[in-house]
KEVO-520124 format. One line per 8 residues: for each residue y, x, z of C-alpha. Coordinates in nm, 2 decimals, always signed. Layout:
# KEVO-520124
Y/X/Z  ...
***
This chain:
# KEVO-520124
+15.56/-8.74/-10.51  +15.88/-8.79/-10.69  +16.19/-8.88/-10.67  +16.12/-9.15/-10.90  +15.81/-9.26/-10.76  +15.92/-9.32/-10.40  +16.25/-9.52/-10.56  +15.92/-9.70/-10.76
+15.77/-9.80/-10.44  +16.06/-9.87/-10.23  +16.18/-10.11/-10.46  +15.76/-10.27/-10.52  +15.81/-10.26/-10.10  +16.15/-10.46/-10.16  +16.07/-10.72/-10.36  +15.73/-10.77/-10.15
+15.91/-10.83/-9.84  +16.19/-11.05/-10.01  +15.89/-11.27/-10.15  +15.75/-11.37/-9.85  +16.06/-11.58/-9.71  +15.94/-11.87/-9.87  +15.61/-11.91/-9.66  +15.74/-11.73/-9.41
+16.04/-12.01/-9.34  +15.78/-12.31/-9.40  +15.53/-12.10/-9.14  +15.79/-12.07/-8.83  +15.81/-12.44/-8.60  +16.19/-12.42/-8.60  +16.42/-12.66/-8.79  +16.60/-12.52/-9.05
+16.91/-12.47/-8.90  +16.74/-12.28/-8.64  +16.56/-12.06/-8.86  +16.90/-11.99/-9.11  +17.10/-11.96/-8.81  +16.81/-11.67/-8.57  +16.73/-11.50/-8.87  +17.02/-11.40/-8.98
+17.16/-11.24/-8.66  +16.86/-11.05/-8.62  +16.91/-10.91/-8.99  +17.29/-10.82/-8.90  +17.19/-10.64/-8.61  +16.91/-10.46/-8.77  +17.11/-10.35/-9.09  +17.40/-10.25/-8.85
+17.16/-10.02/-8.72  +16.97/-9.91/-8.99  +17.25/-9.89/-9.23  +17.54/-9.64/-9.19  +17.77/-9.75/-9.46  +17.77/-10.12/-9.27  +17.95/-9.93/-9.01  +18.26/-9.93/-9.20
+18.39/-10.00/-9.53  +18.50/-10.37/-9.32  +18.92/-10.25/-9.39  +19.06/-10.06/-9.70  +19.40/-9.94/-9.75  +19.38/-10.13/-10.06  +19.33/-10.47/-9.82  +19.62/-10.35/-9.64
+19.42/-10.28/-9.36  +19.28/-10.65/-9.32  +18.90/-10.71/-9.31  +18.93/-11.02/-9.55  +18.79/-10.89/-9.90  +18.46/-10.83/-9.69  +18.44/-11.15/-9.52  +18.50/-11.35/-9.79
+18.23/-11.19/-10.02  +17.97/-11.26/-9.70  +18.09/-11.57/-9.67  +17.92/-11.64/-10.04  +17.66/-11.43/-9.94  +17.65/-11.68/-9.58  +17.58/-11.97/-9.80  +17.31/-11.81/-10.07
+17.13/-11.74/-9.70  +17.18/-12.05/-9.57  +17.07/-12.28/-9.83  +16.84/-12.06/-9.93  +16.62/-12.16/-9.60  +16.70/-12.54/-9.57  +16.61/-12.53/-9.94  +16.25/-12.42/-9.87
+16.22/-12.63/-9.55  +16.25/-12.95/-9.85  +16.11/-12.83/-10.14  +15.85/-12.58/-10.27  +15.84/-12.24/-10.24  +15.84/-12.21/-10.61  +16.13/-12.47/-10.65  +16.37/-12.28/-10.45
+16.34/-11.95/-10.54  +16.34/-12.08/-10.92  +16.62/-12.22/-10.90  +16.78/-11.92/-10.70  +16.73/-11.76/-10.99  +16.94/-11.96/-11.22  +17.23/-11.72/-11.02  +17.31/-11.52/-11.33
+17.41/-11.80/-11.51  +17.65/-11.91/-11.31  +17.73/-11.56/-11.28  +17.85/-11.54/-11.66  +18.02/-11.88/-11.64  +18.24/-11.72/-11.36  +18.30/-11.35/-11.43  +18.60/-11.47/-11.69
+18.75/-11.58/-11.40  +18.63/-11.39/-11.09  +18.59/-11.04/-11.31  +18.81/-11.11/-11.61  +18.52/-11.03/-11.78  +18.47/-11.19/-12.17  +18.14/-11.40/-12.24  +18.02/-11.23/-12.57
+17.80/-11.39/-12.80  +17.48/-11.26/-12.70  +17.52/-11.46/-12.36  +17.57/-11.79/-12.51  +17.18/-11.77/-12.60  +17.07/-11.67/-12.21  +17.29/-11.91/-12.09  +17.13/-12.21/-12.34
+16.75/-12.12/-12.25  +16.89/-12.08/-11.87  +17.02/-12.39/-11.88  +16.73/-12.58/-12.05  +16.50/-12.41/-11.79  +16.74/-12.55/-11.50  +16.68/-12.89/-11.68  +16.28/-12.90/-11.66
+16.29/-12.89/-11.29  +16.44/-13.29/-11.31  +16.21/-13.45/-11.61  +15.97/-13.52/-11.34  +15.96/-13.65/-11.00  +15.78/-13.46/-10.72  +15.63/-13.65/-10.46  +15.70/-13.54/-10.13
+15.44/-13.33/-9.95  +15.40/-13.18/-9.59  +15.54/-12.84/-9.68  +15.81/-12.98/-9.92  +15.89/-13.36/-9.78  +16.22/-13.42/-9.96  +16.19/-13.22/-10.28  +16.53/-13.40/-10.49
+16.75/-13.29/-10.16  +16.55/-12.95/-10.17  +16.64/-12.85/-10.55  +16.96/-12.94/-10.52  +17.01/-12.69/-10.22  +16.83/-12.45/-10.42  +17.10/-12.48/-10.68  +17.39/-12.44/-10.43
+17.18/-12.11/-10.26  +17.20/-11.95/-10.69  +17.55/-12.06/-10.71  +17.65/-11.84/-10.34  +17.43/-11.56/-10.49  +17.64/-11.56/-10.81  +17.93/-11.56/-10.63  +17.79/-11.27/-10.32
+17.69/-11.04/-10.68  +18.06/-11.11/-10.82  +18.18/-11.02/-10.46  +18.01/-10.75/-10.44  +18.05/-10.57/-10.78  +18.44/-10.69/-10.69  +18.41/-10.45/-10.35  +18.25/-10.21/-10.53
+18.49/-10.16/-10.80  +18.87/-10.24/-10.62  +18.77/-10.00/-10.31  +18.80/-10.34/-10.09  +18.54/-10.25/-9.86  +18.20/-10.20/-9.82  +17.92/-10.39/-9.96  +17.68/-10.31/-9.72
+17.96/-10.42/-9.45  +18.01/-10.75/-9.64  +17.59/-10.83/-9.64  +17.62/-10.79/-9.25  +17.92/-10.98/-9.24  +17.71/-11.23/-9.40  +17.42/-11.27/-9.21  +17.67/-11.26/-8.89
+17.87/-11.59/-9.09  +17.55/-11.73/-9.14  +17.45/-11.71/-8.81  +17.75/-11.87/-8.61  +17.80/-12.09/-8.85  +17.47/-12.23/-8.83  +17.42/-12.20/-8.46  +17.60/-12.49/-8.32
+17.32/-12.73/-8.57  +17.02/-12.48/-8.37  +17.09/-12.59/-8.01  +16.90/-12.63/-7.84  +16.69/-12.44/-7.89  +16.31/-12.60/-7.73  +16.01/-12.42/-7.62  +15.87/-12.19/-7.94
+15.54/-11.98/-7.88  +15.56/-11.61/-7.91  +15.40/-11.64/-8.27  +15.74/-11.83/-8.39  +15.94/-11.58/-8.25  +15.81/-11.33/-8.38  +15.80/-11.52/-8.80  +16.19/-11.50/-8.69
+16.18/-11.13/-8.63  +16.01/-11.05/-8.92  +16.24/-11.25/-9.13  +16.50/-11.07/-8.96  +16.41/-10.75/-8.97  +16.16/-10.70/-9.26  +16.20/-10.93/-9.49  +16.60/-10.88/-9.49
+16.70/-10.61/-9.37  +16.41/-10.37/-9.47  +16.43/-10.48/-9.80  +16.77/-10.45/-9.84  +16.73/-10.08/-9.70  +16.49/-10.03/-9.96  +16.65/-10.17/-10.26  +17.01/-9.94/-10.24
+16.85/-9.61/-10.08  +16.64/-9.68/-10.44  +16.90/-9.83/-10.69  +17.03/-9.49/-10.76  +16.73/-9.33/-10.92  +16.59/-9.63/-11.12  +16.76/-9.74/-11.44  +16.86/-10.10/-11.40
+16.65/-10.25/-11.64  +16.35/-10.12/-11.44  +16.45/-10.20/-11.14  +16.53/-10.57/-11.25  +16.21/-10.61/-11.38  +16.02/-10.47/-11.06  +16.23/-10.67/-10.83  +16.18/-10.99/-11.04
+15.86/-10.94/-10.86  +15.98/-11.18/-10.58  +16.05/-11.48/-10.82  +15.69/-11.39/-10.91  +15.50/-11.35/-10.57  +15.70/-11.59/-10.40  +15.47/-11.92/-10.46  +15.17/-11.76/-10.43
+15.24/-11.67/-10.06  +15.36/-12.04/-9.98  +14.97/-12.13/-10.19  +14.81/-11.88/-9.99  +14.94/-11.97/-9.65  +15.04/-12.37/-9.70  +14.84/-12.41/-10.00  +15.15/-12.54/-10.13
+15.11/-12.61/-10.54  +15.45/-12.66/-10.74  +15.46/-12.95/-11.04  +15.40/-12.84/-11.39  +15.77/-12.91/-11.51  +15.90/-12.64/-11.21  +15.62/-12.37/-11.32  +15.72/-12.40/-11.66
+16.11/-12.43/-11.61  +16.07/-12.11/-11.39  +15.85/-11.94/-11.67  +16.17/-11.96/-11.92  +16.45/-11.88/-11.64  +16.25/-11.53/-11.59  +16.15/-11.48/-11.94  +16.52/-11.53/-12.05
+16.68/-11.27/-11.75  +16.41/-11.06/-11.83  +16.47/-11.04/-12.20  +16.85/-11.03/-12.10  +16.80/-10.73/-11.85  +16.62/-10.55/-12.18  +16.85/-10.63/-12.42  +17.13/-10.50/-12.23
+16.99/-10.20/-12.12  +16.85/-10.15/-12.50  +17.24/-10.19/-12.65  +17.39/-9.96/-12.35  +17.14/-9.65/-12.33  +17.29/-9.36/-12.46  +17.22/-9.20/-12.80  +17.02/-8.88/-12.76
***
């Protein structure tokens, strides 16, 4: 097997594991807080120990020797985390991770600031269809259901968890370039964030059966910290369109855990708003890598 081919199935592994958070969070009998707060500390542990370059990279010379650059990039990626589980503790499944996905937009809105990077043209259209896609989500009303019981409160969280990824991308691609730190220090500077800050609302704590637990672990573990293994040991050998499309994936999978396992069904208006936020970074991704590949 290739190269290639075990980047191709490290990345299908990737965006498998990141897919199941949805269900998986509705499926544990902790609150929210409890859930944002335990999972996350097992995933700092976990990528500490299965990720060398999270053992340093937290001070540069460029930082002056201060650890700030990477804690203030995981504290972005602390709140994409976060909300990202009380999100889908409120609304569907499909709902959140939607609307997750709306990161990118608020990622070209901010890069003339954060990146001093120009919006051209070509982004005005992504950002348009984007936006109308973020739109659908409110024509209707959702009634609340057992698995989603306050969907307005839900959305809205779901929006704040894209807006910390956009910001945890910008952050990182800001480490990456400056020599700041480490990226893979400032994800487990991150999850720990996530996981003190969030503590003090998951006390106490209450009698959970070993099956809980062990949802928690998995989240932990697998569905963070595997995944995130996965994805940068294969970055490197798959061109970024295709590994954009595989990983988009998760957006994909996502609700059809939550149906499988909470038979949880999203509203019309979501499925289609969703349907044009993924056709429009798809096309995007393709576009871009169509104008950058080199002549041959």
């Amino acid at each position: 097997m290739t190269g290639k081919s075990i980047a191709r199935l490290q990345l299908l592994g990737a965006a498998f594991l990141f897919s199941t958070g949805g269900a998986a969070i509705k499926a544990a009998d902790f609150s929210g807080w409890q859930i944002a707060s335990f999972r996350s500390g097992i995933a700092a542990v976990a990528l500490w120990l299965m990720t060398p370059a999270a053992r340093r990279g937290w001070t540069s010379r460029e930082a002056g020797g201060a650890p700030w650059p990477v804690v203030l990039v995981g504290a972005a990626y602390a709140g994409c985390l976060t909300l990202f589980v009380l999100a889908n503790r409120l609304t569907t499944a499909a709902n959140t991770i939607f609307l997750q996905s709306t990161a990118p937009l608020y990622l070209l809105v901010l890069a003339p600031w954060l990146l001093k990077e120009r919006v051209r043209r070509e982004d005005l259209g992504f950002m348009l269809a984007v936006g109308l896609g973020l739109a659908l989500f409110f024509v209707g009303v959702e009634q609340p259901v057992a698995t989603a019981p306050d969907p307005e409160k839900g959305n809205l969280l779901a929006m704040g968890s894209g807006l910390c990824w956009a910001l945890a991308v910008g952050g990182l691609r800001w480490l990456s370039s400056t020599g700041r730190g480490s990226p893979a220090a400032a994800v487990v500077s991150g999850n720990l964030t996530a996981f003190v800050v969030s503590l003090p609302l998951a006390v106490p704590v209450g009698a959970h059966g070993l099956g809980d637990w062990a949802i928690i672990g998995y989240l932990g573990v697998f569905q963070i910290a595997l995944a995130y293994v996965f994805v940068t040991s294969a970055i490197h050998s798959i061109p970024a369109l295709e590994a954009s499309v595989i990983l988009l994936l998760e957006p994909v999978l996502n609700p059809l855990w939550a149906w499988v396992v909470q038979r949880e069904t999203p509203g019309a208006w979501a499925l289609l708003g969703g349907a044009v936020i993924l056709g429009a970074t798809t096309y995007k991704s393709w576009n871009e890598s169509r104008v950058t590949a080199p002549v041959t």
